[in-house]
C-alpha positions in Angstrom: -3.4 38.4 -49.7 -6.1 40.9 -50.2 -9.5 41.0 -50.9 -10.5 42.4 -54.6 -14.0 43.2 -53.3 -12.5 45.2 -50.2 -14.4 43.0 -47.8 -17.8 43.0 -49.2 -17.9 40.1 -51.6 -19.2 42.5 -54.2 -17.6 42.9 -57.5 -18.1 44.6 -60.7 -18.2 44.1 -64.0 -17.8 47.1 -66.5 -19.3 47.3 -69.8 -19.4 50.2 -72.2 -23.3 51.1 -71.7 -23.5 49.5 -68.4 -21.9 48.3 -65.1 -23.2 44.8 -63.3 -22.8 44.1 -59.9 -22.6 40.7 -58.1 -23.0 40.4 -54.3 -21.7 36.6 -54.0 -23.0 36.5 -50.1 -26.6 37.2 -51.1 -26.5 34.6 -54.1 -29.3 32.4 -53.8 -28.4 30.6 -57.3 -32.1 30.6 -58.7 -30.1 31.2 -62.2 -32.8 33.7 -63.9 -29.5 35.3 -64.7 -28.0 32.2 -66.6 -31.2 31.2 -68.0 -32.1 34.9 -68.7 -29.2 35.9 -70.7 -26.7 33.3 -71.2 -24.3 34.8 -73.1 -23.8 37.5 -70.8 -24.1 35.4 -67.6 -22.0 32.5 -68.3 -20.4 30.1 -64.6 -17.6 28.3 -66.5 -16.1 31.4 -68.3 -13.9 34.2 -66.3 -15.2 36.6 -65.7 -18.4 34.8 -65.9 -20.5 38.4 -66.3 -19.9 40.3 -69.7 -22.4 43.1 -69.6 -21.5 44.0 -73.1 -22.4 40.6 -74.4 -26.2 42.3 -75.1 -27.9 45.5 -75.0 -28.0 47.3 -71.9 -31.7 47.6 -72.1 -31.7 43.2 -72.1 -29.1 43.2 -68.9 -31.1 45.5 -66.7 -34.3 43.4 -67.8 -32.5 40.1 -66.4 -30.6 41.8 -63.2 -34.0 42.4 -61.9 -35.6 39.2 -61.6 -32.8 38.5 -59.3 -34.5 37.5 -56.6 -32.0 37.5 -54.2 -31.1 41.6 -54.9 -27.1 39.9 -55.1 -26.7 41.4 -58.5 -27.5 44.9 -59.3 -26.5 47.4 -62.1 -25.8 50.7 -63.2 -26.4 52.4 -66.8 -23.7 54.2 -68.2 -27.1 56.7 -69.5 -28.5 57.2 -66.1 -31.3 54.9 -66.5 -32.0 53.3 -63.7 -35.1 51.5 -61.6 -35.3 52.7 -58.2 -33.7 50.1 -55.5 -31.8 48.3 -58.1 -28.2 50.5 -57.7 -25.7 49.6 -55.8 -24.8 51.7 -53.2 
């Protein structure tokens, strides 16, 4: 079988204004994503992240109190915060 994340454990989730990425390894499970933005960071649904569940603006906010760096985004605009993309 192969591995979706091509070995990394990273995977992404497309929206229309904005692209989340989860790094599973580095998840430290503090939840200030579910407790951030529940409708868009939701355990028991699949997939459990729907970036366009909110505004873009709202999912950047919450990726960055990650404390663990495992998720990360992109913005379909080109906004960004410096260290926050994935590579």
């Amino acid at each position: 079988m192969s591995d979706p994340t091509g070995g990394t454990g990273r995977r992404s989730y497309e929206g229309r204004t904005i692209t989340v990425t989860f790094e599973a390894g580095r998840c430290r499970h503090a939840t200030e994503c579910v407790r951030g933005l529940p409708e868009v960071f939701d355990t028991a649904r699949r997939p459990w992240i729907r970036p366009d569940a909110a505004d873009a603006a709202r999912v950047a906010e919450v990726v960055r109190r990650c404390p663990s760096g495992a998720l990360r985004y992109e913005r379909a605009d080109g906004e960004e915060e410096p260290g926050r993309l994935s590579s």
